[in-house]
C-alpha positions in Angstrom: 135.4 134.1 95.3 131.6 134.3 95.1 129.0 131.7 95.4 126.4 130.8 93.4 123.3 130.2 95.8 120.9 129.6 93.6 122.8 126.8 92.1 123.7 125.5 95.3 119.8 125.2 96.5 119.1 123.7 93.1 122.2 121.2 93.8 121.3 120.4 97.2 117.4 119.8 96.1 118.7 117.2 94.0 121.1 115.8 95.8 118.6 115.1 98.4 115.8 113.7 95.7 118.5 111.5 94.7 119.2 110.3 98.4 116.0 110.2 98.6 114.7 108.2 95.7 117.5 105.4 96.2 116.5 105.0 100.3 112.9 104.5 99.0 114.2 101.5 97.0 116.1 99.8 99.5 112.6 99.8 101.1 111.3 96.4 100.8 107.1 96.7 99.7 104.4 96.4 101.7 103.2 93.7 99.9 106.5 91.7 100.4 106.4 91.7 104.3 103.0 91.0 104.5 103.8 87.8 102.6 106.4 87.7 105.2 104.5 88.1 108.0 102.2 85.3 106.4 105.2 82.9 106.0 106.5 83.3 109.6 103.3 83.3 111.4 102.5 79.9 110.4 102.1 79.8 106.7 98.9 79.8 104.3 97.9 76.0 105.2 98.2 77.1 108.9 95.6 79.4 108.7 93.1 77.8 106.2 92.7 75.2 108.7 92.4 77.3 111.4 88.7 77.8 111.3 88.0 79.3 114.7 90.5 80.7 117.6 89.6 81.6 120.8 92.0 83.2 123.6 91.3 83.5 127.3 93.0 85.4 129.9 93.4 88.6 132.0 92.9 92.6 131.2 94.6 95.1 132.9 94.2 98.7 132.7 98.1 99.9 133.6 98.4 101.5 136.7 95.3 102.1 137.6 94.4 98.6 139.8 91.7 98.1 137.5 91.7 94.1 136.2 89.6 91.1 135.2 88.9 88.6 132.6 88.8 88.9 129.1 87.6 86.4 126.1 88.3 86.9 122.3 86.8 84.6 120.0 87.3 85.1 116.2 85.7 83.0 113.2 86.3 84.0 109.8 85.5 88.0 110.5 83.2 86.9 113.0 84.3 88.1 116.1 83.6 88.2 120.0 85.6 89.7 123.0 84.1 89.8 126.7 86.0 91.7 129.6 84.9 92.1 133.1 86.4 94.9 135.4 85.4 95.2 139.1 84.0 98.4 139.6 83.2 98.9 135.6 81.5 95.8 135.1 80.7 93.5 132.2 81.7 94.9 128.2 80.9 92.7 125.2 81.8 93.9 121.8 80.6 91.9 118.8 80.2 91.4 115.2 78.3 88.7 113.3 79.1 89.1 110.2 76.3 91.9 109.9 75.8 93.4 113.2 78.7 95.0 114.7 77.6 96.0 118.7 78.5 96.9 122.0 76.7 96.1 125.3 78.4 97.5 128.6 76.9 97.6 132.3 77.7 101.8 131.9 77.1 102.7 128.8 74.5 100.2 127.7 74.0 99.1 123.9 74.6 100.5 121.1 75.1 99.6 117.4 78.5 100.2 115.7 78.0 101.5 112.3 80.3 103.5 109.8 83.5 103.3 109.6 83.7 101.5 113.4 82.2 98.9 112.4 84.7 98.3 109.2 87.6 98.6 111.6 86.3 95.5 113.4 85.9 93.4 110.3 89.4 94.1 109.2 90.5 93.3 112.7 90.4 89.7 112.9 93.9 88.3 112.9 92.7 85.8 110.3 91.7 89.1 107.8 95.2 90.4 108.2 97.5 87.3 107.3 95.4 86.0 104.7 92.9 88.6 102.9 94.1 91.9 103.5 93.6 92.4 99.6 89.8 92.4 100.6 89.9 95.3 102.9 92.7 97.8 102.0 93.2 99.1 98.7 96.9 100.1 99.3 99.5 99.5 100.9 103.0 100.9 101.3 106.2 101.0 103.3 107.2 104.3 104.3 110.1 104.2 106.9 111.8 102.1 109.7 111.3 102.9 113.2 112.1 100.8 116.5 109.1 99.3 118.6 110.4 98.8 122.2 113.7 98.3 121.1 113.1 96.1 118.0 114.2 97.5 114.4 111.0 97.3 112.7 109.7 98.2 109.1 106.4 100.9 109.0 103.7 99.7 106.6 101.1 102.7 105.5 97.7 100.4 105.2 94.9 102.3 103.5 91.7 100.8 103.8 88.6 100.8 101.6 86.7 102.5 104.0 88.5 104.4 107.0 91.5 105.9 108.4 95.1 104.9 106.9 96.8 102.0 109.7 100.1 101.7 110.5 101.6 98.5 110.8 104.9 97.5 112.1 106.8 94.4 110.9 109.9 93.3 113.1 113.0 93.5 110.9 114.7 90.1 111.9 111.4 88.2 112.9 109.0 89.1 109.9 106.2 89.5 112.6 103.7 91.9 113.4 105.1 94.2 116.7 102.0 97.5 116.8 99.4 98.8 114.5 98.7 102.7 114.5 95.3 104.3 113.8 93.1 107.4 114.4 89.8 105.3 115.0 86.4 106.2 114.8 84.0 106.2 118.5 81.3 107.8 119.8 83.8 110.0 121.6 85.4 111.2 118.4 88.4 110.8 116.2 90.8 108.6 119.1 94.3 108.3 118.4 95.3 104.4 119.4 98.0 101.7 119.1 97.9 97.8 119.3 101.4 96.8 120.7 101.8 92.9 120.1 103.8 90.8 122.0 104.7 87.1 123.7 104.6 85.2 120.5 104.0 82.0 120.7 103.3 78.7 118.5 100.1 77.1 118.7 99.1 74.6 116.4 101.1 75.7 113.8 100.6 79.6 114.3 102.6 81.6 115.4 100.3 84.1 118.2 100.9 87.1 120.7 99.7 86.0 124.1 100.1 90.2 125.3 98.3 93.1 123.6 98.8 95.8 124.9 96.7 99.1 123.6 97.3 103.1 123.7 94.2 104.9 124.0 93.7 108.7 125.5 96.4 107.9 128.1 95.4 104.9 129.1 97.0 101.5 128.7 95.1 98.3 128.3 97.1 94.9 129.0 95.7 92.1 127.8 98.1 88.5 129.0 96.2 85.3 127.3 97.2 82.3 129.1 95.0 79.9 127.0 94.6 80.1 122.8 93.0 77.0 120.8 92.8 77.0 117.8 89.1 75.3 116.1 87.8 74.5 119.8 84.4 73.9 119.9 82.2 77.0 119.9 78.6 77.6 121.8 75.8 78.1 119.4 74.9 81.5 118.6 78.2 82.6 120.3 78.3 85.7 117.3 74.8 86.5 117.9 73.7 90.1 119.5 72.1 89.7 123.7 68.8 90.7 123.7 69.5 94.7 124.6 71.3 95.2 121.2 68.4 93.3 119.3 66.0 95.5 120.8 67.9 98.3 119.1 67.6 96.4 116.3 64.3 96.1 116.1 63.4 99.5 117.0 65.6 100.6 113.3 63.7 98.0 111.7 60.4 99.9 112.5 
């Protein structure tokens, strides 16, 4: 008996469109477990009143006894993290709403600009739950995975401006576990994950007290043992040190 190969390819192809077409609808959307996410997290009223956060604790770069402190504070997209390493010394990283910047003891300061500086406004964890529609203009699901042992959904964000993102939403939980990126630095195009972790519920939110990040082979802990939520803030706590407005007022001229 002779086969027909040609219709069995053509058979097969469809076969497998078919398969494939009816996993993509079991899929639930993007849009859906970001609403998810919302809901579990703490809810819209949650995060309208929280007007400031700020979140305190160590960095650790993994297995290299490298640690310190670190500070993140985040209003609105406003947003402000410190970290001190012996041996490396002081590194802030800001953005004002304006200015995005870096000022480090080795490298010295520099202005962010491009598409570095739109990753830091979509950043904030406030910009994520609540008005993602602002900064990317799609978003889709495009698989399952596991993150460290967790069934989790994959989320294809495209921003406006920038590389695609991918976000993982834990199956069971509804909560953010790792975003996935190819980011933008003065080094070049950097591959880099944001594993989050340790959630906790503070004043109505739920928050990950470890992030942990993959960068060039390196892994950054960061273990907050202090998060408050619309704690008072010290004036001009967004504003650029005096290094980065000297840059600033050289571009001016």
């Amino acid at each position: 008996m002779s086969v027909n190969l040609a219709a069995f390819g053509r058979l097969a192809a469809s076969l497998s469109l078919i398969a494939s077409l009816a996993g993509a609808a079991d899929l639930p959307s993007g849009e859906d477990l970001l609403a998810i996410f919302l809901e579990r997290s703490g809810g819209a009223e949650a995060y309208a009143r929280a007007k400031t956060v700020e979140m305190t604790g160590t960095v650790e770069i993994a297995g290299r006894n490298i640690g310190g402190k670190v500070s993140m504070i985040e209003q609105g997209k406003k947003s402000w993290t410190s970290m001190d390493l012996p041996g490396i010394g002081p590194i802030e990283i800001g953005y004002n709403g304006d200015t995005a910047w870096e000022n480090s003891t080795l490298q010295g300061p520099r202005i962010i600009e491009g598409q570095e500086k739109s990753a830091m406004e979509r950043s904030s964890s406030f910009v994520v739950a609540t008005e993602w529609r602002d900064q990317y203009k799609s978003v889709k699901t495009t698989g399952e995975d596991t993150v460290d042992g967790k069934p989790a959904w994959k989320v294809e964000m495209t921003p406006k401006d920038g590389n695609p993102e991918t976000f993982y939403f834990d199956k069971d939980s509804g909560l953010l576990l790792r975003i996935a990126t190819v980011m933008s630095s003065p080094l070049g195009e950097i591959a880099t994950d944001m594993t989050l972790s340790d959630y906790r519920l503070v004043d109505g939110i739920r928050t990950p007290f470890t992030m942990t990040q993959n960068a060039m082979g390196q892994n950054i802990v960061m273990k907050f043992d202090k998060v408050i939520y619309n704690g008072p803030l010290a004036p001009g706590r967004f504003d650029p040190p005096e290094a980065v407005k000297a840059l600033l007022a050289k571009q001016a001229k």
